[in-house]
N, C-alpha and C positions, 0 to 999 in steps of 0.2 A: 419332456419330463416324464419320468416314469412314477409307477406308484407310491415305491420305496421312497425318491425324494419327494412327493407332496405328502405322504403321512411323516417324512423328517421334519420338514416345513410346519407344519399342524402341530407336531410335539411341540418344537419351538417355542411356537406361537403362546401354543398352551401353559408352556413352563412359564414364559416370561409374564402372561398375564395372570397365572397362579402365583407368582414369586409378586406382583408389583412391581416391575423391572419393564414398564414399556420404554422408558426413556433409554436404558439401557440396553434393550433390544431393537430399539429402532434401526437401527445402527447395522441390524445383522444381514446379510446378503438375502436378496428376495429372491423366491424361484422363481425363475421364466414363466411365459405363460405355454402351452401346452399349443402343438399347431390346432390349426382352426379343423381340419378334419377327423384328427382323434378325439379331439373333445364331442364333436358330433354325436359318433361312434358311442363315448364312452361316457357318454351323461344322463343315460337310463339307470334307475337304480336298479342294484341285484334283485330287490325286491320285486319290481315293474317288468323286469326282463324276463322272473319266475313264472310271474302270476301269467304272462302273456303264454306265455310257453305251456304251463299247464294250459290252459284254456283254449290254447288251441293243438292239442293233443286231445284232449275231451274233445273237441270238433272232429277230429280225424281217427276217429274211431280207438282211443285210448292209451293210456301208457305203453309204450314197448321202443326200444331206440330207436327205427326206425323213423318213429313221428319224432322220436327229442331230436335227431338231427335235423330233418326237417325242420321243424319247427323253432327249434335255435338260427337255424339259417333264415328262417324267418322272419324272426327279432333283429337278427343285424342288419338287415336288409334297411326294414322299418326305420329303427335307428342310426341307417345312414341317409335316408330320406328326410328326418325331421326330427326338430329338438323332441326332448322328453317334454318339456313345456304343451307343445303342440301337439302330441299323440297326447297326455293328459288332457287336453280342454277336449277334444277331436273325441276323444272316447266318451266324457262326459256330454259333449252333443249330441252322440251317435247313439247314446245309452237311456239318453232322456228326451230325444226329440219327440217319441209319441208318449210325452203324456198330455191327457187331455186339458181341455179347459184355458183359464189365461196366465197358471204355474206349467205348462208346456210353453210357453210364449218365449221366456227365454232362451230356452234350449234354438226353438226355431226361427226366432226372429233374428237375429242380429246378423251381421254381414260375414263377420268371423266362423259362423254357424254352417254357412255351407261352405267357405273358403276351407275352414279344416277337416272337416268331414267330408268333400272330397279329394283332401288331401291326402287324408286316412286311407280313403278307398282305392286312389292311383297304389300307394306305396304298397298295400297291400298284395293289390294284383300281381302287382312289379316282382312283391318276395312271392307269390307264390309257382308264378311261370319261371319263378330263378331255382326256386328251393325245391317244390313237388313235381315229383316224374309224374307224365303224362300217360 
C-alpha cells in the first residue's frame, strides 16, 4: 500500500467519525496491511529521520551534501535494522545511561538497557561501513 491510499484511508476514517456514520462505514473496504519490510523502513518519523541526519552531519564535520547523503544513507540503514520504537528507548538509554546517582538506575539497569543500546551500536557501525568512504 502506498501513501496515497493510507492518507485515502485516514480521510475516510476521518470523515465517517466527523459525520457520526461509523455504522455506516464499517462497511467500507479496509486497506491492506503494508509488507513487513516497508513498514520497518518506513515507520521513522520525518521528524526522527531529520533530527538523526542533522546530528549526525554536526558529527561529520557540518552541513554540505556530502554528509546529507551519507548521512541519509545512514538513517535507512538504522531504520532497516530496527523499529523506531527501539532506536527511541536505544537513544534514551544511550543518552541517559551516565547519569549519576539511583535517577541513572533506570537508564542502566534493566535488561532492555543493554540489549538496545547495543543494538543501536551494531546498526550503526553496520550504516556507517555501508554509507562512509573509508
Amino acid at each position: 500500500m502506498n501513501i496515497f491510499s493510507r492518507a485515502l484511508a485516514a480521510r475516510r476514517i476521518a470523515l465517517c467519525v466527523g459525520l457520526g456514520l461509523l455504522g455506516a462505514c464499517a462497511s467500507a473496504p479496509k486497506p491492506e496491511a503494508p509488507a513487513a519490510a516497508a513498514a520497518a523502513v518506513n515507520d521513522f518519523p520525518t521528524q526522527a529521520r531529520v533530527e538523526y541526519v542533522l546530528g549526525c552531519m554536526q558529527e561529520h564535520g557540518g552541513q554540505n551534501y556530502d554528509n546529507l547523503y551519507h548521512c541519509v544513507c545512514s538513517a535507512d540503514k538504522i531504520a532497516s535494522k530496527m523499529s523506531y520504537e527501539e532506536f527511541g528507548q536505544a537513544q534514551t538509554f544511550t543518552f541517559l545511561f551516565n547519569t549519576p546517582g539511583e535517577r541513572g538506575a533506570e537508564f542502566r539497569d534493566p535488561p532492555q538497557s543493554d540489549k538496545l543500546r547495543k543494538k543501536l551500536k551494531e546498526a550503526k557501525a553496520e550504516a556507517a561501513a555501508a554509507c562512509f568512504p573509508k
